[in-house]
C-alpha positions in Angstrom: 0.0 0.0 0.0 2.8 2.8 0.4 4.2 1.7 -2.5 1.5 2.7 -4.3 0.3 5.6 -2.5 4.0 7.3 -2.8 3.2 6.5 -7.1 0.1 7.6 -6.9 2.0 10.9 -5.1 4.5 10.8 -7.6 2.3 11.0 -10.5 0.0 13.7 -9.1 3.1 16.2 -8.3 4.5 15.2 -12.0 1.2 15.5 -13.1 0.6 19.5 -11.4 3.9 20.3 -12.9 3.5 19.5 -16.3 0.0 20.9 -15.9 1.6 24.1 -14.5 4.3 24.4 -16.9 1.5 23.7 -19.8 0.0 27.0 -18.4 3.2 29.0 -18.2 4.1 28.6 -21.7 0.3 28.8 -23.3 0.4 32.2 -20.9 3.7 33.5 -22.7 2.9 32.6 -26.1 -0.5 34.4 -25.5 1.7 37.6 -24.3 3.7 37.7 -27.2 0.7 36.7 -29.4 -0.8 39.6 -28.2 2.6 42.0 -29.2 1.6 45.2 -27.1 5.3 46.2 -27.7 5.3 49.8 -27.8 6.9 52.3 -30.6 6.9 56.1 -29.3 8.5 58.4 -31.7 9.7 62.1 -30.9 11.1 64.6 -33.7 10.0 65.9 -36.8 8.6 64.0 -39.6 10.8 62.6 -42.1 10.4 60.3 -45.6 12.3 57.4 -45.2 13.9 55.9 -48.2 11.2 55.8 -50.4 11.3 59.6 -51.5 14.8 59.2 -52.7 12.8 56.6 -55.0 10.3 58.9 -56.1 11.8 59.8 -59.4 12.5 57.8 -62.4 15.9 57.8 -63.1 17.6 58.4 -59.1 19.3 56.3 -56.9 19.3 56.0 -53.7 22.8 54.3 -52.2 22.6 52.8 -48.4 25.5 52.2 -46.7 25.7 49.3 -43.6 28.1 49.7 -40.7 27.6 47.1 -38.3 28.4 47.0 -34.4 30.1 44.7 -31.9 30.9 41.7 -32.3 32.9 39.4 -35.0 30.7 40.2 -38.6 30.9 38.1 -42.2 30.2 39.8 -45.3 26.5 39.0 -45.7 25.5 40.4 -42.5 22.9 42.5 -43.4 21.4 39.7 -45.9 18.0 39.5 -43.4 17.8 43.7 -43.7 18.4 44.2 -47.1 15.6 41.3 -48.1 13.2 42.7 -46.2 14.4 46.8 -46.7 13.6 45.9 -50.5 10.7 44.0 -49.7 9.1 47.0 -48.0 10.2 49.8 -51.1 8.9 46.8 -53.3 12.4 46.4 -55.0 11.7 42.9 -56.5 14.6 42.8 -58.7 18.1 42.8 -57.9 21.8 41.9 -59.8 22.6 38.6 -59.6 26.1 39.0 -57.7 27.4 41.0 -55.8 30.3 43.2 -55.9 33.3 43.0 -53.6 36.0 45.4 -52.6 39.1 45.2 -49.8 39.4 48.4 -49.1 42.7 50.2 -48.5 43.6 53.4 -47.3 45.9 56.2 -48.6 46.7 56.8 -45.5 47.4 53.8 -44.5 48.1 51.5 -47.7 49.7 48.6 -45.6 46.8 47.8 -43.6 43.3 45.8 -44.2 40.8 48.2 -43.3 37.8 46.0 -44.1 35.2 44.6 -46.8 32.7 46.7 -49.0 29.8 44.6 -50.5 27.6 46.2 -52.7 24.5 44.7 -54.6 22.3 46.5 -56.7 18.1 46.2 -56.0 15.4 48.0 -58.4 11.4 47.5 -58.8 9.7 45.5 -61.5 10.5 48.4 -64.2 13.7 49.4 -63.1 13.7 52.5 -63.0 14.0 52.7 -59.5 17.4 51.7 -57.8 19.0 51.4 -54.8 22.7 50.3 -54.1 23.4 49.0 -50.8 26.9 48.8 -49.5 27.7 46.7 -46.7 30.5 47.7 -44.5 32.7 44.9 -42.5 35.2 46.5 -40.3 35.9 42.7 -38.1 39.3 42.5 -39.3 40.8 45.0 -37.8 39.2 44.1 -34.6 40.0 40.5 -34.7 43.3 40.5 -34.1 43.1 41.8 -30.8 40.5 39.4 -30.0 42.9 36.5 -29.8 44.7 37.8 -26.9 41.7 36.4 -24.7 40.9 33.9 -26.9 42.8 30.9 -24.5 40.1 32.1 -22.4 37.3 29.8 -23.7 39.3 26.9 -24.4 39.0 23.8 -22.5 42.0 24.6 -20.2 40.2 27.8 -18.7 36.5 26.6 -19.4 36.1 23.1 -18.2 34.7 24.1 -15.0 32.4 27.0 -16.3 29.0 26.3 -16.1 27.1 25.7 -19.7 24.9 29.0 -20.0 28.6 30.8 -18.2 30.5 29.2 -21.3 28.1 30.5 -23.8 27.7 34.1 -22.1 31.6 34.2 -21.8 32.0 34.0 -25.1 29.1 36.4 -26.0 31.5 38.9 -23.8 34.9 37.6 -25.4 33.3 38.9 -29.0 32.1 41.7 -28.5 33.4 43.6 -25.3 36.7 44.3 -26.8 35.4 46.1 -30.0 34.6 49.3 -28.3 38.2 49.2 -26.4 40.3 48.6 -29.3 38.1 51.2 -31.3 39.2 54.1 -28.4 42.8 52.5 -28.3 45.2 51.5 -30.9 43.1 51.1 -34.0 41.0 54.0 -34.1 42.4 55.9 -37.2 42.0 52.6 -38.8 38.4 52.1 -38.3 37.7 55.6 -38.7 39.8 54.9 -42.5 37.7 52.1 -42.8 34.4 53.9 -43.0 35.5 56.9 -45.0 36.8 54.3 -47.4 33.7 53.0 -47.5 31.9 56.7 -48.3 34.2 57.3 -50.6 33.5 54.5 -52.7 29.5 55.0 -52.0 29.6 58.5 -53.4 31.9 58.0 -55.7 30.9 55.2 -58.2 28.1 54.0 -60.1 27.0 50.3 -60.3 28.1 49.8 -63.5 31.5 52.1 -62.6 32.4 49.6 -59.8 34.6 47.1 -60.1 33.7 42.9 -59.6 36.3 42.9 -57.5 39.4 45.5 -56.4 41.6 46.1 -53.9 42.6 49.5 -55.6 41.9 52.9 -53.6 39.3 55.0 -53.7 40.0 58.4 -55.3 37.0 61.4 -55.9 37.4 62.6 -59.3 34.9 64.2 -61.6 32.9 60.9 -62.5 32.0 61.2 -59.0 30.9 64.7 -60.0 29.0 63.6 -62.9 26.1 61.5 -60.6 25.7 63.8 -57.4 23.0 65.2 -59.0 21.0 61.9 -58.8 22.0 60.3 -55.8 20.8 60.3 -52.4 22.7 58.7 -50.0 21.7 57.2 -46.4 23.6 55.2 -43.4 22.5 52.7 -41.6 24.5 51.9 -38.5 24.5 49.5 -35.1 25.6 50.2 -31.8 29.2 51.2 -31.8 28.7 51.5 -36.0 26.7 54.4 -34.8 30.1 56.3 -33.1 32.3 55.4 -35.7 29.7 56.8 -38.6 29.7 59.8 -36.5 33.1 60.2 -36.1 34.0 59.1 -39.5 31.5 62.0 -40.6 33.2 64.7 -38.4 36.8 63.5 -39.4 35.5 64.0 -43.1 34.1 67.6 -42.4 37.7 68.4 -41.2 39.1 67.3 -44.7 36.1 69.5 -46.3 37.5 72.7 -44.2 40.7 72.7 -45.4 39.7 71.7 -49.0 37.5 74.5 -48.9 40.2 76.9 -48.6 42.8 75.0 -50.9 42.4 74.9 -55.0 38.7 75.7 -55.6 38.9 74.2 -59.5 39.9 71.2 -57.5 37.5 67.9 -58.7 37.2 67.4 -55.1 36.2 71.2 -54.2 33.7 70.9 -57.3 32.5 67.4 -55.5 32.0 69.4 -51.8 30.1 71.9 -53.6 27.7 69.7 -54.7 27.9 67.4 -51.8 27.1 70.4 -49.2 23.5 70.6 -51.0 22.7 66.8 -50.1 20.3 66.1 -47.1 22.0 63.0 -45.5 19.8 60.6 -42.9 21.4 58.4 -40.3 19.3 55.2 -39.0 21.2 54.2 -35.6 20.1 51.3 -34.4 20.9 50.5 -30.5 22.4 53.7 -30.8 25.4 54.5 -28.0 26.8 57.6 -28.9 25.9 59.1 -25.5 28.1 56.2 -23.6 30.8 56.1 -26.2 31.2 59.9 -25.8 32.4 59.5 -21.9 36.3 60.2 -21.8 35.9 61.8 -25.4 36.9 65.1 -26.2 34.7 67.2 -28.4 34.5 67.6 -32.3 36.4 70.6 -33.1 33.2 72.7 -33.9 30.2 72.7 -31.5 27.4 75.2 -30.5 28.0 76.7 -33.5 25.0 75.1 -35.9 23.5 78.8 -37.0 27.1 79.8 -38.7 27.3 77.0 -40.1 23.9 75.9 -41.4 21.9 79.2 -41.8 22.5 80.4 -45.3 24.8 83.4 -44.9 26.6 82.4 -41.8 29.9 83.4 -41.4 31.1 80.0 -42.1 28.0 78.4 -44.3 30.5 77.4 -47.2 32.2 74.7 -44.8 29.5 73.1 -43.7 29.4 69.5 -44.9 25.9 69.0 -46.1 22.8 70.8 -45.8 21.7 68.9 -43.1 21.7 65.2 -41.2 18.7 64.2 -39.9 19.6 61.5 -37.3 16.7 58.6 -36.6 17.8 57.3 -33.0 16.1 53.5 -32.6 16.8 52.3 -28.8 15.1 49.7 -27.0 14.4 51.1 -23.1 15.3 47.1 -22.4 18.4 47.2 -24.3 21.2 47.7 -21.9 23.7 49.9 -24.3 21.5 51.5 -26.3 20.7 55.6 -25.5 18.3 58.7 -26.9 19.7 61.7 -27.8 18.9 64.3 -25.8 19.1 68.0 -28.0 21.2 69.4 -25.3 23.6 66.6 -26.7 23.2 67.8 -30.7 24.7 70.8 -29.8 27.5 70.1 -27.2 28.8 66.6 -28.9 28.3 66.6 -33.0 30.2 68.7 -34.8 28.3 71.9 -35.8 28.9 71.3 -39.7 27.0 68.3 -40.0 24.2 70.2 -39.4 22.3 68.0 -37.5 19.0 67.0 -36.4 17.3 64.3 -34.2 14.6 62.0 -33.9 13.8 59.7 -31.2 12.4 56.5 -31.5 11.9 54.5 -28.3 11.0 50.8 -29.6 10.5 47.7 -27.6 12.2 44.8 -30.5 11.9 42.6 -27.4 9.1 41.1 -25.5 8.0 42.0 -22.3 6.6 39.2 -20.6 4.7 39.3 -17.1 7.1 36.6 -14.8 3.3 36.4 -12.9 3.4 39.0 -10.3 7.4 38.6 -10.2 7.9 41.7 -12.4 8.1 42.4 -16.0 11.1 41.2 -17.9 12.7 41.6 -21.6 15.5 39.6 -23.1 18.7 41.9 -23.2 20.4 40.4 -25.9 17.1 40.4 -28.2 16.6 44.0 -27.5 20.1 44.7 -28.5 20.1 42.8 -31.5 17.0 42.8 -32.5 16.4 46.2 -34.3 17.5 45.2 -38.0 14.3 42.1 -37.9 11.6 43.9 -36.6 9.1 44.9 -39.0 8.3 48.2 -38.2 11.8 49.4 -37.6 12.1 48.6 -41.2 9.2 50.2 -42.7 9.9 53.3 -40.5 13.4 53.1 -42.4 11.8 52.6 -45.5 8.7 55.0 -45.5 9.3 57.3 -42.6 6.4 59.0 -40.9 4.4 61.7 -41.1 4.3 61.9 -44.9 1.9 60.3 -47.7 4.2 57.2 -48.1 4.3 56.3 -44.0 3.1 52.8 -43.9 0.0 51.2 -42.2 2.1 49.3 -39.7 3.3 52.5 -38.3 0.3 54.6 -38.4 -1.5 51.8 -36.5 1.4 50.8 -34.2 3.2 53.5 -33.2 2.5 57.1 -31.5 4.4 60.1 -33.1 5.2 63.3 -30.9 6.0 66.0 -33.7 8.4 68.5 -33.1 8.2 71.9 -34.9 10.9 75.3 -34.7 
């Protein structure tokens, strides 16, 4: 008789636990079912991509930086299928072209991987080139200092999730530290590389593959009528973009007052007309600004952006409008706050910011534990969710702003 009353126990407590965990899952599924994540937007209105695609004949060229962590070419595969998918680019080459970029500057050194593939619509007579950036290499090498660190010798009494998390840390912790430290000039190269051979080539002007450098000359000229250009950027791809931006607005100063018959004066003549957005995904420039000193020209936006400021002709474009995507769960990800536009970007970018606060992760109730979000899925997570795509794609607050957003997200507008 106990024997059968301790299995009868033992199959009732089994029983109540499965039973309970049944109701735990069906309960999160049904959370996430429900998706009440929220998407709050601050700034002024702005177009998205798919006004650069508004007239026959343009192209708009998009150019990916990614952020921590150890990054293939092909990265950006998941964004650029479903970037196209929203501006209803159904067409696209059928390879890609590949560059290694090198550096005047610094001719002896790999500075990265420029991909680019060309996407149009069903006429094609829209186009957009999309360059993807891949900066790993330079990082890489500094990563195998710690890399004994996960073998078996240090790891064989380090608990399975401990392992995996160490690893996560081992990847992408040292990024930000080598980028402050020894190899900054050559990530900064690697990005203005990059620009330089975004705005300076068409598709059929590229090469298959190179490992020549970029130079601007007056083919580059010849198209800046017709492109539009716009960055895309992840975590601490955000503060090199925006440092790779102000170290170019230096070169434009003193160009400015060299040679004016100069193809690359002719080129930042053009150039300063262009309205330039910036899509920062788990942006971080407020964290990866402490320690930092200043760009060399702040709180100074009306003489260099007003038309007839004392020092409107070096300004670098007409303006940058900066989208700011952070997850409030993401651990490393910031807003801007304007205080910040005007004290820590360089006046001649001549910038501008939007906020937009949007949960990529699920929160989930822990029943009357708390609320909780996956940190690494709201880090990570910007480039897959649907509506930080089509607010990329179509903006908002204009005719093209897509259903998903309208319905999904609420928009503060900001006005002068």
């Amino acid at each position: 008789m106990k024997k059968i009353l301790l299995l009868s126990m033992s199959l009732a407590v089994s029983g109540c636990a499965s039973f309970g965990e049944g109701i735990a899952t069906a309960v999160l599924k049904k959370q996430e079912q429900e998706d009440l994540r929220a998407c709050k937007i601050s700034g002024k209105s702005f177009a998205g991509m798919q006004s650069s695609l508004d007239l026959p004949g343009d192209t708009v060229k998009v150019l990916m930086v990614h952020g921590v962590g150890t990054h293939v070419p092909g990265y950006s595969t998941q964004f650029q299928e479903k970037l196209a998918a929203e501006l209803d680019l159904t067409v696209k080459s059928s390879h890609y072209k590949e560059i290694n970029l090198v550096n005047k500057e610094m001719p002896e050194k790999k500075v990265g991987k420029l991909r680019v593939r060309r996407l149009l619509n069903e006429d094609q007579n829209e186009e957009m080139l999309f360059y993807e950036l891949t900066w790993s290499e330079i990082t890489n090498p500094e990563k195998e200092k710690i890399k004994y660190d996960t073998s078996g010798e240090y790891s064989y009494d380090r608990a399975e999730v401990n392992q995996m998390l160490k690893q996560f840390s081992n990847d992408t912790s040292p990024d930000p530290m080598v980028y402050l430290g020894s190899r900054h000039e050559e990530m900064l190269a690697s990005f203005r590389t990059a620009f330089c051979w975004m705005v300076g080539r068409d598709w059929d002007d590229l090469p298959e593959t190179s490992s020549d450098q970029c130079v601007i000359d007056k083919q580059a000229i010849k198209y800046l009528p017709e492109d539009h250009y716009a960055i895309v950027s992840h975590s601490l791809g955000s503060r090199i973009v925006m440092d790779g931006m102000q170290s170019i607005a230096n070169r434009v100063t003193k160009i400015a007052n060299g040679d004016p018959t100069s193809a690359e004066s002719q080129f930042i003549k053009g150039f300063q007309k262009k309205r330039i957005p910036f899509y920062l995904m788990s942006n971080q420039l407020p964290l990866l600004e402490m320690g930092q000193n200043p760009p060399e020209v702040i709180n100074q936006k009306d003489q260099y952006c007003i038309p007839g400021g004392e020092h409107y002709d070096q300004r670098l474009v007409d303006k940058t409008s900066i989208m700011a995507f952070s997850d409030p769960n993401d651990l490393l990800s910031y807003a801007i706050p304007q205080q910040f536009v005007q004290s820590h970007l360089d006046s001649r970018l001549c910038a501008e910011v939007t906020n937009i606060n949007i949960n990529v992760a699920h929160v989930i109730d822990m029943f009357g534990m708390g609320s909780f979000a996956n940190p690494l899925t709201a880090h990570t997570g910007y480039d897959s969710d649907d509506r930080v795509v089509a607010l990329i794609a179509k903006g908002v607050g204009t005719k093209n702003t897509a259903d998903l957003v309208t319905e999904r997200c609420r928009w503060t507008k900001y006005v002068d």
